[in-house]
C-alpha angles and dihedrals in degrees: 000000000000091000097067110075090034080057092046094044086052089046094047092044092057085090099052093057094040084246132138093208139026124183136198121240081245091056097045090055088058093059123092118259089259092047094047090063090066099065124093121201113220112170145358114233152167106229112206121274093029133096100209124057109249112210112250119229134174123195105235101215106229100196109141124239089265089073125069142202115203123307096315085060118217094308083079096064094050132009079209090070079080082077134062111271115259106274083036111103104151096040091217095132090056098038115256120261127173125252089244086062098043102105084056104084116204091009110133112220113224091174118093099278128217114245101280128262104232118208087249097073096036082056090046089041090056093033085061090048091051102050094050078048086058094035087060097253104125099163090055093049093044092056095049089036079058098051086044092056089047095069093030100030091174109049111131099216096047086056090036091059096043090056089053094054098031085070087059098045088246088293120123111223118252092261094045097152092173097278147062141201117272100231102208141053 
């Protein structure tokens, strides 16, 4: 099938981007319209064996602190779990922690918290640094990808993304056409 090494070559990339999941444009269109929201796309790539660049997309897991997954609990499924699920503003239905708490999963915050930062910003955040990554303008996108990681300091595709361009000194090379290849099986 021809699905099959463009499937390997996403599984075996999860590990690349930090990210339990990537998915294929192809794949995102298939989703319902609730589930597509929570997709985030993260690069633009050539996978090997293929002669046109497939959009990269995780699927950020919204389940609320109040649900667990295994011992780890769901912070184990998305760093971005640390944040109020998109739709969320207030946070109230997942009970409200400062930023400054965020990397603490389940800890109730009895300080005066700051107005929490919902996973919706934090998406549209990281969507305004990729696309300057895949306008060419790597400066731009490694100051936003920094500020990303500063609220989510461990989410796989903004560090991803800053590796990728540390090794050209933020700058995008000179025939930078919005992808790259995707340099291991």
């Amino acid at each position: 099938s021809p699905h099959v090494n463009p499937a390997a070559r996403l599984e075996a990339a999860t590990k690349q981007f930090g990210a339990m999941f990537l998915l294929s444009d192809e794949f995102v269109a298939q989703l319902s319209p609730r589930n597509r929201k929570l997709c985030r796309r993260i690069d633009s790539v050539i996978l090997v064996g293929k002669a046109s660049a497939t959009n990269l997309w995780t699927w950020d897991m919204w389940l609320g602190p109040h649900q667990t997954q295994g011992s780890k609990g769901v912070h184990a499924l998305s760093p971005l779990n640390k944040l109020n699920p998109p739709g969320t503003d207030d946070g109230s239905q997942f009970g409200r922690r400062s930023l400054a708490r965020i990397s603490e999963p389940n800890t109730p915050s009895t300080e005066p918290a700051e107005p929490p930062m919902s996973a919706k910003i934090y998406v549209d955040t990281f969507s305004t640094a990729f696309t300057a990554y895949l306008n060419g303008e790597w400066k731009n996108s490694e100051k936003i990808l920094r500020r990303c990681l500063e609220l989510v300091p461990d989410d796989g595709p903004a560090i991803a993304l800053l590796a990728v361009m540390e090794k050209h000194n933020f700058a995008a090379p000179v025939d930078w056409a919005g992808f790259r290849q995707l340099t291991e099986k």
